[in-house]
Each structure stands twice: as structure tokens, then as C-alpha cells.
Kinemage of the C-alpha trace (Angstrom):
@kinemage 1
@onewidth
@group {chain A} dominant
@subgroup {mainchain}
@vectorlist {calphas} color= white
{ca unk a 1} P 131.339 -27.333 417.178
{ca unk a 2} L 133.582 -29.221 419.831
{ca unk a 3} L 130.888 -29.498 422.551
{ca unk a 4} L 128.911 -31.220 419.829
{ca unk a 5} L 127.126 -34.749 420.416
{ca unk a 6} L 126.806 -37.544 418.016
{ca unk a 7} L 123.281 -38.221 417.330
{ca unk a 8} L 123.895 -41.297 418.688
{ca unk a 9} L 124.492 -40.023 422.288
{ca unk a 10} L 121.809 -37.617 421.821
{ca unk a 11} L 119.120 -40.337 421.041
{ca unk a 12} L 120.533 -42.446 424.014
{ca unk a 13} L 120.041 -39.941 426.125
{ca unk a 14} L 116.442 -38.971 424.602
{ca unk a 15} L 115.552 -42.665 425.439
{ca unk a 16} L 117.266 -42.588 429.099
{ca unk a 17} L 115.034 -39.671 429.482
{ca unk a 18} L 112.102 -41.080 428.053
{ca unk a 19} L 112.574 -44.253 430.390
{ca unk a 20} L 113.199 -42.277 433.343
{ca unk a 21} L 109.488 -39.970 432.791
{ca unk a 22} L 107.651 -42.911 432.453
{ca unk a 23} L 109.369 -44.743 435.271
{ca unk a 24} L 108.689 -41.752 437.353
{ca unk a 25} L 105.202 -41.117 436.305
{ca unk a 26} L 104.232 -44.875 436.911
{ca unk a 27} L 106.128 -44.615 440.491
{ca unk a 28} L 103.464 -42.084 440.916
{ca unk a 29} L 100.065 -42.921 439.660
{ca unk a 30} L 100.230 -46.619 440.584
{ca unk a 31} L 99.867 -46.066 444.236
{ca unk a 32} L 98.080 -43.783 444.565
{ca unk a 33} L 95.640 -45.937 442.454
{ca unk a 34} L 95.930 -48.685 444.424
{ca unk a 35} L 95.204 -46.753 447.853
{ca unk a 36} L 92.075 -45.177 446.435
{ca unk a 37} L 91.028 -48.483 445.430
{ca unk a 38} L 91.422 -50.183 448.435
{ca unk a 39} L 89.863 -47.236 451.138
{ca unk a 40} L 86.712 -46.844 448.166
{ca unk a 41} L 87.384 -43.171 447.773
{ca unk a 42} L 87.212 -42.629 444.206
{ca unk a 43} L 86.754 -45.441 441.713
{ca unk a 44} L 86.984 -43.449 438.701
{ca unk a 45} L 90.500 -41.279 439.899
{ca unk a 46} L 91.491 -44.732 441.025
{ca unk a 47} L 90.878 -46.598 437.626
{ca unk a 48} L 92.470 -43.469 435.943
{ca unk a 49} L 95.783 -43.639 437.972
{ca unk a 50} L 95.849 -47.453 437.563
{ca unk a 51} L 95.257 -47.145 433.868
{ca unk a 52} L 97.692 -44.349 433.379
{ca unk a 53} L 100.621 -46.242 435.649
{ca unk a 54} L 99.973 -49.085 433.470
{ca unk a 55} L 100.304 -47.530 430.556
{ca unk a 56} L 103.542 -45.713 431.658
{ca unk a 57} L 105.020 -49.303 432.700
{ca unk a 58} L 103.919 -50.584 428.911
{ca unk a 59} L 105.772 -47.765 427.609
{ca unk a 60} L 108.774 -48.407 429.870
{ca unk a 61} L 108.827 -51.648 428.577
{ca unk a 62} L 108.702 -50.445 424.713
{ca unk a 63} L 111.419 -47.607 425.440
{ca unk a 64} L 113.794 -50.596 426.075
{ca unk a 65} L 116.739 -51.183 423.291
{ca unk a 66} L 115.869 -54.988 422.992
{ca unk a 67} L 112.101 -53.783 422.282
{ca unk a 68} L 112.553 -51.305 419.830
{ca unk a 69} L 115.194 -53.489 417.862
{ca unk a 70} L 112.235 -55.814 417.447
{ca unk a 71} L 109.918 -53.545 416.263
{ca unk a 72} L 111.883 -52.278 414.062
{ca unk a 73} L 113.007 -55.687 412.878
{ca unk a 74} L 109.186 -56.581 412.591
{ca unk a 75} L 108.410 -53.477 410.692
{ca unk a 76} L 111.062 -54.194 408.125
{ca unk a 77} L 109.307 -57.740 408.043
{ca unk a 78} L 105.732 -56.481 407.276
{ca unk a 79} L 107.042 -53.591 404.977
{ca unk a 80} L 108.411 -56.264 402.771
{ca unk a 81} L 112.101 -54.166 401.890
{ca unk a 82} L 114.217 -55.645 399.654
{ca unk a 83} L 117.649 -56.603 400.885
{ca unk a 84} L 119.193 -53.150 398.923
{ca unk a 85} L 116.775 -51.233 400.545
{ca unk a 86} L 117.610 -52.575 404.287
{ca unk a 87} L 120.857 -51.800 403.844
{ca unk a 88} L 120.873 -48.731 402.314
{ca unk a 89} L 118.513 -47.218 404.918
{ca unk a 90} L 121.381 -49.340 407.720
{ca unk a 91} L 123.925 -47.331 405.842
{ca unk a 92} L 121.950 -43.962 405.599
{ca unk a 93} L 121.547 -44.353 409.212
{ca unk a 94} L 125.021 -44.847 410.479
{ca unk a 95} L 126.522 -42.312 408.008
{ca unk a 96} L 123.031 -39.955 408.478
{ca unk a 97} L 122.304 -36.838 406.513
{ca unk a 98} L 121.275 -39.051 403.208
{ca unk a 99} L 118.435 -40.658 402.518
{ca unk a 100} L 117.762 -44.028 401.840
{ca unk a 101} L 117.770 -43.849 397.680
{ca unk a 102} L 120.703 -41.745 397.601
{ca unk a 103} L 122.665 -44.219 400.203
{ca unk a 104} L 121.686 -47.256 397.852
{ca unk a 105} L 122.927 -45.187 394.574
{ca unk a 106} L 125.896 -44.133 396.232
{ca unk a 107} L 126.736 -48.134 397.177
{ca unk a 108} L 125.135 -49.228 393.287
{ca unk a 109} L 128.443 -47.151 391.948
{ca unk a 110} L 131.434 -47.950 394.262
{ca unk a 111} L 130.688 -51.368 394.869
């Protein structure tokens, strides 16, 4: 319909959203890791919240643009695709609804 959004926008905002949780999440656990940790409380909840705020920051980090370009750059390294192949899948992507093998036939016969 009109209202529609690309999938681009849509996956931007996914990621936003994705950011955000774990930004919030991390703004949550790491303190109160920290406090239990210094006034001796609980070691365990403490280690727990610090482990899980850590892990939220690691995965704010890999939500980033910059970081997922590169992992997707290194996974096209280590999976060893062919030249047609990368850009067949960069043209399925941008067109979307084709796959891969039909984008790189489709490209074989008009160009």
C-alpha cells in the first residue's frame, strides 16, 4: 500500500531498535553490578549483571553499520564467492524478492 516501508527503512529501524534494547539493558545491569560488587552483597547476581551488561555493550558494538559491513565483508572472504556470485547476491539484495542464482542468470542474459 501507500503507508508501506522499504525494507530498507524497516531494517534501519530494526537495528535502531536493536541498538537502543541493548543500550538500555546495559544502562541497567552494569550498575547495578557494580554496586553489588562493591557493598559484597551478592557476588554471583553481581557477576551476572556485569556479565550480562557486558555482553549487551558487545552487542551494541556489533549492531553498529561499520561492524556489520565487516562481517559481512569477512564472511564473503572466508566463504570464498566468486566475483558473479557477490554481485548477484549485491544485486538480489538491492532489487530483493530474487535469489541469488536467478539475479546472476538474469545479469548472464542482458549483459
Amino acid at each position: 500500500g501507500t503507508w508501506a516501508m522499504q525494507p530498507s527503512v524497516r531494517l534501519r529501524r530494526l537495528w535502531a531498535a536493536a541498538r537502543l534494547i541493548c543500550l538500555l539493558f546495559a544502562a541497567n545491569t552494569l550498575p547495578l553490578g557494580v554496586v553489588a560488587l562493591v557493598e559484597g552483597v551478592d557476588y554471583l547476581g553481581a557477576a551476572a549483571n556485569l556479565f550480562a551488561g557486558s555482553c549487551a555493550l558487545l552487542l551494541l558494538l556489533a549492531f553498529r553499520p561499520s561492524s556489520r559491513r565487516r562481517m559481512h565483508a569477512l564472511l564473503f572472504e572466508h566463504l570464498h564467492f566468486d566475483d558473479q556470485s557477490r554481485a548477484a547476491a549485491m544485486v538480489a539484495s538491492m532489487t530483493g524478492g530474487i535469489t541469488a542464482e536467478a539475479a546472476l542468470q538474469s545479469a548472464s542474459l542482458n549483459f
